[in-house]
C-alpha positions in Angstrom: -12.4 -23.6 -10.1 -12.0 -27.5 -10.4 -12.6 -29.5 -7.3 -9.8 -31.7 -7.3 -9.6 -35.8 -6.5 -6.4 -35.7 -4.9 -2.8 -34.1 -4.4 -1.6 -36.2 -7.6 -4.2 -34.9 -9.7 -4.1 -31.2 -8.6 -0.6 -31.2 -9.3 -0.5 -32.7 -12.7 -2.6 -30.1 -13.2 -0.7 -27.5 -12.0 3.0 -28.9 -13.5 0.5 -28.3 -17.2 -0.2 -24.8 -16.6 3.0 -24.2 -15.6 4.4 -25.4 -19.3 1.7 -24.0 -20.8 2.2 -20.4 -19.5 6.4 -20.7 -18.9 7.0 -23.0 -22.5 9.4 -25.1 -20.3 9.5 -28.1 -18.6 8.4 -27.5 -14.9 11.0 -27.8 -12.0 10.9 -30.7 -9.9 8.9 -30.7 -6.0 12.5 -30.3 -3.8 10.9 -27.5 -1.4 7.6 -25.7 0.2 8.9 -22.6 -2.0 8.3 -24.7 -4.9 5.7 -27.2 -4.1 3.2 -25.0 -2.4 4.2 -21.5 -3.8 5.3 -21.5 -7.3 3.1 -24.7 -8.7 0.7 -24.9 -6.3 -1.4 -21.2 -6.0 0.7 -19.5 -8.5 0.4 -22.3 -11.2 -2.3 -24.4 -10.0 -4.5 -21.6 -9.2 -4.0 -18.0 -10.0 -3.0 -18.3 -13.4 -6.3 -20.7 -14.0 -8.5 -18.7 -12.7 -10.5 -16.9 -15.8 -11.8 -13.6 -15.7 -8.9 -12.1 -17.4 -7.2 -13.3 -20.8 -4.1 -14.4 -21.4 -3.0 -11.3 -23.2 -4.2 -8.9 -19.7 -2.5 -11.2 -17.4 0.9 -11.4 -19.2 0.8 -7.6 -18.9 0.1 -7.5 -14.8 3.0 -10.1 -15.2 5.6 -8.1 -16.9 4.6 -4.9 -15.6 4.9 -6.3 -11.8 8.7 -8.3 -12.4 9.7 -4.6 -14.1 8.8 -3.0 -11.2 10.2 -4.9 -8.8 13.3 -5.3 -10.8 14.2 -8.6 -10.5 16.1 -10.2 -13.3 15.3 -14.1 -13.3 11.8 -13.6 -13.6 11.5 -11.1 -15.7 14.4 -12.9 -18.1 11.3 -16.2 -17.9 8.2 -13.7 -18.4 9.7 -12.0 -21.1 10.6 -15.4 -22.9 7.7 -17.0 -21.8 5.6 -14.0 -23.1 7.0 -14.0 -26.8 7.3 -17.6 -27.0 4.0 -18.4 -26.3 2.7 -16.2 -28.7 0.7 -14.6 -26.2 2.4 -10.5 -26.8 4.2 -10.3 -30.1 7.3 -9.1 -30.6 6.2 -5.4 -31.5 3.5 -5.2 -28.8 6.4 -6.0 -26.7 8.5 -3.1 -27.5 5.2 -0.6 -27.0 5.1 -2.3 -23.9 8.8 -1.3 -23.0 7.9 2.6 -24.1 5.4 2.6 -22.0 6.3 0.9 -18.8 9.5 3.2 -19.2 7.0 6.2 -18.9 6.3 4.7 -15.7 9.1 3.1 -14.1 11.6 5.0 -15.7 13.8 4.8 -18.8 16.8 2.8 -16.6 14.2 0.0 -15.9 12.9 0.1 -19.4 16.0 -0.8 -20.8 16.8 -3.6 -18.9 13.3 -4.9 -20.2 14.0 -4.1 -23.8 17.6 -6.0 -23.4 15.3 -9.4 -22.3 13.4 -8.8 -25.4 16.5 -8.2 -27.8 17.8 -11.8 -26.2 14.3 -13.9 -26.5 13.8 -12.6 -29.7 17.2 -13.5 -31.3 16.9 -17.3 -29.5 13.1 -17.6 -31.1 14.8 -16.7 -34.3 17.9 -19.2 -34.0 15.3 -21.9 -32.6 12.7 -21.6 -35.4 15.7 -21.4 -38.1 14.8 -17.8 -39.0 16.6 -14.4 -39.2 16.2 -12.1 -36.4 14.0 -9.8 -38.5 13.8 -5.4 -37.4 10.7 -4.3 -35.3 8.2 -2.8 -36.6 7.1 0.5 -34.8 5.3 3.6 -34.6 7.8 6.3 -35.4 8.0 9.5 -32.8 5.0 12.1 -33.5 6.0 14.8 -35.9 6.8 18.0 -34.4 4.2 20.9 -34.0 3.9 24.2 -32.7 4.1 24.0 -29.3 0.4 25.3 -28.3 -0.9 23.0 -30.7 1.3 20.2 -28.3 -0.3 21.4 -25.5 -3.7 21.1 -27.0 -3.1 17.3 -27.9 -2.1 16.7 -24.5 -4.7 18.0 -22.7 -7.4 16.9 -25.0 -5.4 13.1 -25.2 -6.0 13.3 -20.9 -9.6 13.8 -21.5 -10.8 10.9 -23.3 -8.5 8.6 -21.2 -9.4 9.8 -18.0 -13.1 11.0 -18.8 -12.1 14.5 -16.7 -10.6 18.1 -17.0 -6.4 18.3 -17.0 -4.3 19.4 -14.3 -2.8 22.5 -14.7 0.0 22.8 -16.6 2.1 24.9 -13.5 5.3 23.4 -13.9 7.6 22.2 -16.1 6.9 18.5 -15.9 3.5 19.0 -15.7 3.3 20.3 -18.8 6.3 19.0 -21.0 6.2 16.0 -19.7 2.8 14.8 -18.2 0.4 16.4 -20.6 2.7 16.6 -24.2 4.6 14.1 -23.8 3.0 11.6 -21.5 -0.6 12.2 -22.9 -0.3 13.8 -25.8 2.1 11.6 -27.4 2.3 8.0 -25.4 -0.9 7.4 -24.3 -2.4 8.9 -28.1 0.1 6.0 -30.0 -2.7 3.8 -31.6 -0.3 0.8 -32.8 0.2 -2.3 -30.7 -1.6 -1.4 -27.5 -4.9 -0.9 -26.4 -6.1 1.5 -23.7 -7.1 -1.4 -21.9 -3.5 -2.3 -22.4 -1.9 0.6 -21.5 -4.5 1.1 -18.6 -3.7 -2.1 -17.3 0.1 -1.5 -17.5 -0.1 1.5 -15.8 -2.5 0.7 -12.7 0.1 -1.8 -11.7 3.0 0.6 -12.4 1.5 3.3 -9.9 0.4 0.9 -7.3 3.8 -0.9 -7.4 5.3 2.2 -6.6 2.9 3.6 -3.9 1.8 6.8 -5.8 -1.8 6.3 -4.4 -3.4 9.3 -6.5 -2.4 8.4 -10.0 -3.6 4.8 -8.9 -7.0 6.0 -8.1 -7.3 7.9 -11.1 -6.6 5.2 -13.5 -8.7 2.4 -11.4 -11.8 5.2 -11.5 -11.4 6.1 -15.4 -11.3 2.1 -15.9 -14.6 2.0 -14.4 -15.9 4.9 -16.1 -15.1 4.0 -19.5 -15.5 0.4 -19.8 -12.1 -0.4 -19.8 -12.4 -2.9 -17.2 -15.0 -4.2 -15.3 -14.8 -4.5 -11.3 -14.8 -8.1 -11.4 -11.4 -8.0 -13.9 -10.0 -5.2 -11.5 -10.7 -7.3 -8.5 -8.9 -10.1 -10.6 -6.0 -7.7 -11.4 -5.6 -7.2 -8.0 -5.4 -10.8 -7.5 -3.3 -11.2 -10.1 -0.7 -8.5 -8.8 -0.4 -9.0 -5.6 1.0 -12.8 -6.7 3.9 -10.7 -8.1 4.5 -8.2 -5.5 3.5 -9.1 -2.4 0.3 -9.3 -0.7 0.9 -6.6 1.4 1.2 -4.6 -1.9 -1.8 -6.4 -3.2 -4.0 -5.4 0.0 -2.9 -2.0 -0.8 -4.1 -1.9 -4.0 -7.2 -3.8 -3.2 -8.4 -1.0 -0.3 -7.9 1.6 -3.3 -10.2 -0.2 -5.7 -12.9 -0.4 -2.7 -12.1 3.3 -2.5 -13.1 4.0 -5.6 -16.2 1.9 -6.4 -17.4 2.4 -3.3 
């Protein structure tokens, strides 16, 4: 991290990340919330400090305002996101499918309504037509065993360990076909560092502690991310839901590399 001069200088600084990551102006000083909270560690620090690209950190972003449901922000990440050029339009929409897998299909679609409206004013701004998505089509239909097989072989490689059981229901319709053998297997627009990423702050935000562990242990174990980048994930999403939150997650990674 720079050693700033003085206040004036650290700000500046700040007030330019905040346009460069937000592509608008940055709001004037007229309270602590503000000055201290929003440009000065959010802005002036968090968002500058390395480790992570641009690309993982707008995910923590987006997955984190999802989560917690709040519609400002996640009306300014979602812009911000596509505008920037950061996450393009149809890596956004993967995004949605999958964060829906985790949060739930109501929150998805109030995430894939932000992206309908950014995307049509990028279009009327640059002068162009608000062209389709792209996308993956839905996985043709096999016999069901076969299904099964995907599922629990897709669970493997991304979690470098046997399958639960397929006892129930959701457990097997829904975790292991559908879930894994379906979702996590789509090879367009998002990585499995991606997807990894997305869904370590989807579990955490919502306290399941178990799933979190697995997906912060399989990180480790197959080079999707380094401890250093999950100890700046954890930096990164506790800025976006809470610290308390953050601490959580944070005792979970120490957990598991422990």
């Amino acid at each position: 991290m720079v050693e700033w001069m003085n206040r004036d200088e650290r700000q500046a600084a700040a007030r330019e990340e905040y346009e460069r990551i937000n592509t608008t102006p940055s709001p004037p000083v007229m309270s602590a919330y503000i000055d201290a909270g929003v440009l000065g560690y959010v802005f002036g620090e968090m968002w500058r400090r390395g480790v992570l690209t641009a690309r993982d950190r707008r995910w923590i972003t987006l997955a984190c305002v999802g989560a917690m449901d709040t519609a400002f922000p996640i009306e300014s990440h979602v812009w911000a996101a596509l505008a920037s050029g950061d996450i393009s339009a149809e890596e956004f929409d993967e995004f949605v499918l999958h964060f829906a897998t985790q949060m739930g299909w109501p929150k998805g679609s109030a995430l894939q309504m932000y992206g309908m409206q950014a995307r049509a004013k990028l279009a009327e701004q640059r002068g162009e037509p608000d062209r389709p998505l792209e996308f993956l089509p839905w996985a043709d239909p096999v016999e069901e065993s076969r299904r099964r097989a995907a599922g629990e072989a897709a669970y493997r490689e991304i979690h470098a360990s046997p399958p639960p059981p397929a006892v129930t229901a959701f457990r097997g319709a829904a975790y292991l076909d559908f879930l894994y053998g379906e979702i996590w297997s789509r090879d367009a627009y998002l990585t499995r560092r991606d997807r990894r990423i997305i869904s370590i702050c989807c579990s955490a935000a919502v306290g399941v502690d178990e799933e979190t562990r697995e997906h912060l242990g399989a990180a480790l174990a197959l080079g999707d991310l380094t401890l250093v980048e999950l100890q700046e994930l954890v930096v990164h999403y506790a800025t976006y839901v809470g610290w308390p939150l953050g601490r959580h997650l944070d005792d979970l990674l120490i957990e598991v590399a422990g």
